[in-house]
Every structure is written in C-alpha cells, then in structure tokens.
KOLPAKE-636121 format. One record per residue (C-alpha): chain; residue in one letter; x negated, y, z. Coordinates in nm, 2 decimals. Example, Ala and Ser with C-alpha at 12.3 -4.5 7.8 and 13.67 -1.06 7.14 Angstrom:
<recs>
REC/chain/res/X/Y/Z
REC/A/A/-1.23/-0.45/0.78
REC/A/S/-1.37/-0.11/0.71
</recs>
This chain:
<recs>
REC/chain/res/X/Y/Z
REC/A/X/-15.46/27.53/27.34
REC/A/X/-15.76/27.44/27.08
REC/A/X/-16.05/27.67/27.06
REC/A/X/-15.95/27.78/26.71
REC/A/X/-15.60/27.92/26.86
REC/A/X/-15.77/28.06/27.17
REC/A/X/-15.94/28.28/26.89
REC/A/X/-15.66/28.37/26.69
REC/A/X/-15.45/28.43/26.99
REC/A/X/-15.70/28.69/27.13
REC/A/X/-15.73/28.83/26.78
REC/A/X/-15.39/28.95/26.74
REC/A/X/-15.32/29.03/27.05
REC/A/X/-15.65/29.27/26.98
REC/A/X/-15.49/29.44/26.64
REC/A/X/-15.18/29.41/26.83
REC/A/X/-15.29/29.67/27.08
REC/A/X/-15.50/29.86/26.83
REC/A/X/-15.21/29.91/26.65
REC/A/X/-14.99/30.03/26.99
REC/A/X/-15.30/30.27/27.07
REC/A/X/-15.30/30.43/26.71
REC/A/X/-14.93/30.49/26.76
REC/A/X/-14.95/30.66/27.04
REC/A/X/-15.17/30.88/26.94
REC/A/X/-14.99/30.95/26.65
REC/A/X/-14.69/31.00/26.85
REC/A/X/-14.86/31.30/27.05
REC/A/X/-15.02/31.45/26.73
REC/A/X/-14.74/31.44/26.57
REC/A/X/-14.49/31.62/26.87
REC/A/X/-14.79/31.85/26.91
REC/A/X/-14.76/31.98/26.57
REC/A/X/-14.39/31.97/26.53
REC/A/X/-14.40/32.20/26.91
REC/A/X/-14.69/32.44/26.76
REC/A/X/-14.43/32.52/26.45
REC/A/X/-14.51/32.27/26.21
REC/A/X/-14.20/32.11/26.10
REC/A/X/-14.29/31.87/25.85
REC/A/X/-14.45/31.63/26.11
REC/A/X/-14.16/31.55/26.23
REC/A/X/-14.11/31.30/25.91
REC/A/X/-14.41/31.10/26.05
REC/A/X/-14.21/31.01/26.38
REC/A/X/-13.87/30.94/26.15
REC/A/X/-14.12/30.68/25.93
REC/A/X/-14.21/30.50/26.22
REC/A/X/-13.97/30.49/26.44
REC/A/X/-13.65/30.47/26.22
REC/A/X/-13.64/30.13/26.12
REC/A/X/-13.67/30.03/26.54
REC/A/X/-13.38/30.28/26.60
REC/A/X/-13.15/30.13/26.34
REC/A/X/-13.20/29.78/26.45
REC/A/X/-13.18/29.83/26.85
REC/A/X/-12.85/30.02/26.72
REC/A/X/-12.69/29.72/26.52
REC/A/X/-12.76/29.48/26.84
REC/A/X/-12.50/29.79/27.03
REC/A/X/-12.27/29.79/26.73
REC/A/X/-12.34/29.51/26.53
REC/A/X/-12.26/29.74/26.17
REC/A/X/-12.54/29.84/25.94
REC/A/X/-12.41/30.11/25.85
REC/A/X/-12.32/30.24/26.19
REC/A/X/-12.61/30.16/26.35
REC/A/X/-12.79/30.37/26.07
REC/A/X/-12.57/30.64/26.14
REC/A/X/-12.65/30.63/26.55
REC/A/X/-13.05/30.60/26.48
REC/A/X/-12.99/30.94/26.25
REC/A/X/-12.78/31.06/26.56
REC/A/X/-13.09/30.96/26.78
REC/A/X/-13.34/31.18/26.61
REC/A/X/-13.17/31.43/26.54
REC/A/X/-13.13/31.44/26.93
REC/A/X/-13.53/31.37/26.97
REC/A/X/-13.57/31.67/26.74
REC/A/X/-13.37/31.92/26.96
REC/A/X/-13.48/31.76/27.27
REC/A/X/-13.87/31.75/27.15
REC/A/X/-14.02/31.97/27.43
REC/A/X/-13.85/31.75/27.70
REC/A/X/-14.12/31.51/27.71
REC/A/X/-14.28/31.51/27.95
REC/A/X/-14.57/31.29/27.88
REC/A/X/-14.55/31.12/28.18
REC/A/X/-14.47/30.79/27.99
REC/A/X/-14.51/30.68/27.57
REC/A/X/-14.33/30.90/27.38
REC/A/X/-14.18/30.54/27.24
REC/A/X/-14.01/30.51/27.59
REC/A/X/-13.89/30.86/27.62
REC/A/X/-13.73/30.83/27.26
REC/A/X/-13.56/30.46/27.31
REC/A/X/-13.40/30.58/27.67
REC/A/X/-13.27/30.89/27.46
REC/A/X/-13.14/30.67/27.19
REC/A/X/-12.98/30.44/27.44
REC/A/X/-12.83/30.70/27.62
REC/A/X/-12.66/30.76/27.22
REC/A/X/-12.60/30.40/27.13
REC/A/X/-12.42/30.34/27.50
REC/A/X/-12.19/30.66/27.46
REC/A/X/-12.10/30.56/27.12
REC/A/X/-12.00/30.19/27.20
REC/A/X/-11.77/30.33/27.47
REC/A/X/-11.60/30.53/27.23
REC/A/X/-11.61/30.27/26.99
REC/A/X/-11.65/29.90/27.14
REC/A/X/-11.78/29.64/26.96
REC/A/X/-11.62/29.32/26.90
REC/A/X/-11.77/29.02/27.03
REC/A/X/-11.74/28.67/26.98
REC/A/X/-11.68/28.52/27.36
REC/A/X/-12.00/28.34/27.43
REC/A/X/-11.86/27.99/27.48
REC/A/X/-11.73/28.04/27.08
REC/A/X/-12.11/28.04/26.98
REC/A/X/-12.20/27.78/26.86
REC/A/X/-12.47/27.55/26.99
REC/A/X/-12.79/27.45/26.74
REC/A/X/-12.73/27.15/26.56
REC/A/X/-13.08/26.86/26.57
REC/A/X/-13.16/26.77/26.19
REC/A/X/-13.45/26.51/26.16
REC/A/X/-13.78/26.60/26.32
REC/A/X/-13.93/26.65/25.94
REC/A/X/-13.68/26.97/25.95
REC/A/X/-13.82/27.08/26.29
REC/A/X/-13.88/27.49/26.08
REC/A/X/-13.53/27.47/26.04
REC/A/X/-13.41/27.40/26.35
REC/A/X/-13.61/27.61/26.50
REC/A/X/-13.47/27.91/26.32
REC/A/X/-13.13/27.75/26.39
REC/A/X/-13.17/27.78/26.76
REC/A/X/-13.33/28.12/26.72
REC/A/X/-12.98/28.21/26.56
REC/A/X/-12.76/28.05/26.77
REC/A/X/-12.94/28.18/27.11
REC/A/X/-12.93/28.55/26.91
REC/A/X/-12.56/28.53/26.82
REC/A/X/-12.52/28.41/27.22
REC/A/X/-12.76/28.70/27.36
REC/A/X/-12.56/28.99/27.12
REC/A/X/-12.24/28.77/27.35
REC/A/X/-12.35/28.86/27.69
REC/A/X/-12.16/29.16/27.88
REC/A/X/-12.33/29.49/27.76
REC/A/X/-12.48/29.53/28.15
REC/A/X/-12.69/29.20/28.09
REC/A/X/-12.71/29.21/27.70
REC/A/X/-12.87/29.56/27.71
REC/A/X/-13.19/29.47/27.94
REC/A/X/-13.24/29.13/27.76
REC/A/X/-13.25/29.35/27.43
REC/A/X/-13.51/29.62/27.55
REC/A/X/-13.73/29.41/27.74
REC/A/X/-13.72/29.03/27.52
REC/A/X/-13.61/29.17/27.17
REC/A/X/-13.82/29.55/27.21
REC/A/X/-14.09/29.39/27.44
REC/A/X/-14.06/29.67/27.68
REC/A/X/-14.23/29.60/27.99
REC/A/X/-13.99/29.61/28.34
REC/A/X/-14.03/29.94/28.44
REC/A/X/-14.03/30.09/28.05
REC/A/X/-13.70/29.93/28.04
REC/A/X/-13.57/30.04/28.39
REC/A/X/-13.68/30.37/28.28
REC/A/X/-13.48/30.37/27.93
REC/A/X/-13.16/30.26/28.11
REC/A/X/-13.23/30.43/28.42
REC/A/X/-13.19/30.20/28.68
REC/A/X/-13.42/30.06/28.95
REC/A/X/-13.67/29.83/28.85
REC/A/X/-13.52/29.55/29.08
REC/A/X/-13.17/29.61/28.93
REC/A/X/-13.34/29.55/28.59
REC/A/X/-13.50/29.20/28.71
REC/A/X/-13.17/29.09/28.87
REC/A/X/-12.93/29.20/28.57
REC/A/X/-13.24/28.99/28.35
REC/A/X/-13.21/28.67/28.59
REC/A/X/-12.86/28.69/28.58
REC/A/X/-12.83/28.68/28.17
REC/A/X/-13.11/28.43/28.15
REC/A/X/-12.83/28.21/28.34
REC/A/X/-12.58/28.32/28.17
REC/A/X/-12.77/28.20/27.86
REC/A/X/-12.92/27.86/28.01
REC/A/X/-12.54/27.77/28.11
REC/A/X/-12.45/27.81/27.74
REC/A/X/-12.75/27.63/27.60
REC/A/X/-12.88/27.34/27.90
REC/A/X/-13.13/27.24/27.60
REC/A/X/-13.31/27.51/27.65
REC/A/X/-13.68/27.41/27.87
REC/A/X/-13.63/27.45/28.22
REC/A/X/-13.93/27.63/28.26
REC/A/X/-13.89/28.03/28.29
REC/A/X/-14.17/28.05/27.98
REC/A/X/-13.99/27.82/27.77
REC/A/X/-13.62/28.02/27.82
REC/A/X/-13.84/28.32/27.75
REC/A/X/-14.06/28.25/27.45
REC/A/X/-13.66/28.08/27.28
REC/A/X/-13.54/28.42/27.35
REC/A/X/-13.84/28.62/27.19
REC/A/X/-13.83/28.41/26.86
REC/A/X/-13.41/28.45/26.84
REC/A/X/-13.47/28.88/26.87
REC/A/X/-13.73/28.79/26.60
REC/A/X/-13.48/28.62/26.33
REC/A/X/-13.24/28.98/26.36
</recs>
C-alpha cells in the first residue's frame, strides 16, 4: 500500500470511529432523556437508527414496504422496552438483537421467497477498461447469492459482513455462542465460495467481495 493510501486509510478509519464514539454518546443522552420524561428525544434515536432498521429488514423480507413496516414495529418495541438496557453493551447492539428478534418472528409468519442459490446468476467479465462495472456486477451477484443462503447462515453473514458487527456483537444480537456464530459464518462463506470458485482463495479476499456486495443494497 503507497504512503498516500496508508494516510487516507488511517484517516477514515479515524472519522470513522469519531463518528461511532459521537453516536454512542448520543445514544445514551438521548435514552437518558427519554427515561427522565422527556419524550421528544426519542425522535433523535428514530433519525439515526431508522434507515439501518429498514434495510437489515428488507435483507429478512426482501419488500420495502414491509421491511419499513418491521423497522416501525422495531422501535416502537425499543420505545416500550427503553429501560431494559442494560448498558452493558452499545445501545446499537441492544436495539439490532431486539429488532432481529422482530424481523425473525415475522419471516416465520411470513417467509420470504428466495431464489435457490444455484438460480443466481454468476458475474459476467466485460473488458478490463469496464473493470467499475464488473466490479459492481459481482457485488450484485454475490449480494443476490448471500440474500440465497438458508436464514441460519444468511442471518450471521448479514450482521457481522453487511452491519459490520464484530463476533460477539453479533452472537449477542442472535443469541447464540460466539463459536456457533464463527462456525454458521465458515459454513456460508462455503456455501458462497461453492457458488462463486472465482472468488480469491484467500479468507480476506472472500471477505472484503462480501463487504462491497452488502454495500451495493
């Protein structure tokens, strides 16, 4: 890596984190107000955390409209179920497991369709002078093949590649042991390197493919 993207590497990773830090602590300001009787700061955790809701719901449902619907259903939940946290972990972790506790009732009541995952279809290789696009077509076609797994393997791959949870912020959110989380995580990447041999060998290289795809939702 050249010096120049060394330094704008570091940089965002920096404003990354500031940006994490500032909404943590705007999480907590805001819950303490809401708890101490002021209402209206509730609005501040449905501005920053609505759009995240609605698209973690679409990749259960796969409908806008429903998965609006089921991130409305998911704070409304949060609002009622405020003074549970517990502040042992972000208040970003609490609220996801609640909503995915939401989003994985709903979808049992009302399963999605999915397109098998050998029907996806693999990217197609234009000329290197169109390498943009076909990047963005292998982001698609590994997305489309991810939203195919079985929900056990497609939900971890969601939270912890497409919602960059960590291992344990995930576990937590589905509520399974760490070590379940890693194997139902191996076992997808598989699923997904079966379906897709073209993609690198290399762990980072399966990883960083499935980063960009839950980027192009």
């Amino acid at each position: 890596m050249s010096h120049c993207r060394r330094v704008t590497a570091l940089t965002e990773s920096s404003t990354s984190e500031a940006a994490k830090n500032a909404a943590l602590s705007q999480d907590l300001a805001d819950v303490e107000r809401v708890l101490a009787g002021e209402i209206q700061a509730f609005e501040g955790i449905v501005r920053r955390w609505q759009g995240p809701l609605v698209n973690m719901a679409w990749r259960y449902c796969r409908d806008r409209g429903r998965a609006e619907e089921l991130a409305q259903e998911a704070l409304i939940r949060a609002w009622r179920g405020l003074a549970g946290w517990r502040r042992d972990g972000s208040f970003s972790t609490w609220l996801f497991a609640l909503a995915a506790n939401v989003f994985r009732s709903d979808l049992k009541r009302f399963p999605s369709v999915n397109l098998p995952m050998d029907k996806v279809a693999e990217p197609s290789y234009p000329a290197a002078q169109h390498h943009d696009l076909t990047a963005r077509l292998s982001a698609e076609a590994v997305r489309r093949a991810v939203l195919a797994l079985p929900v056990r393997y497609r939900e971890p791959v969601v939270l912890f590649y497409f919602h960059e949870m960590d291992v344990a912020a995930a576990a937590r959110t589905m509520g399974l042991p760490e070590g379940t989380l890693k194997a139902r995580l191996s076992r997808a990447r598989g699923l997904l390197r079966r379906r897709f041999p073209q993609l690198e060998a290399e762990q980072v290289g399966e990883e960083s493919a499935i980063r960009d795809a839950g980027k192009e939702a």
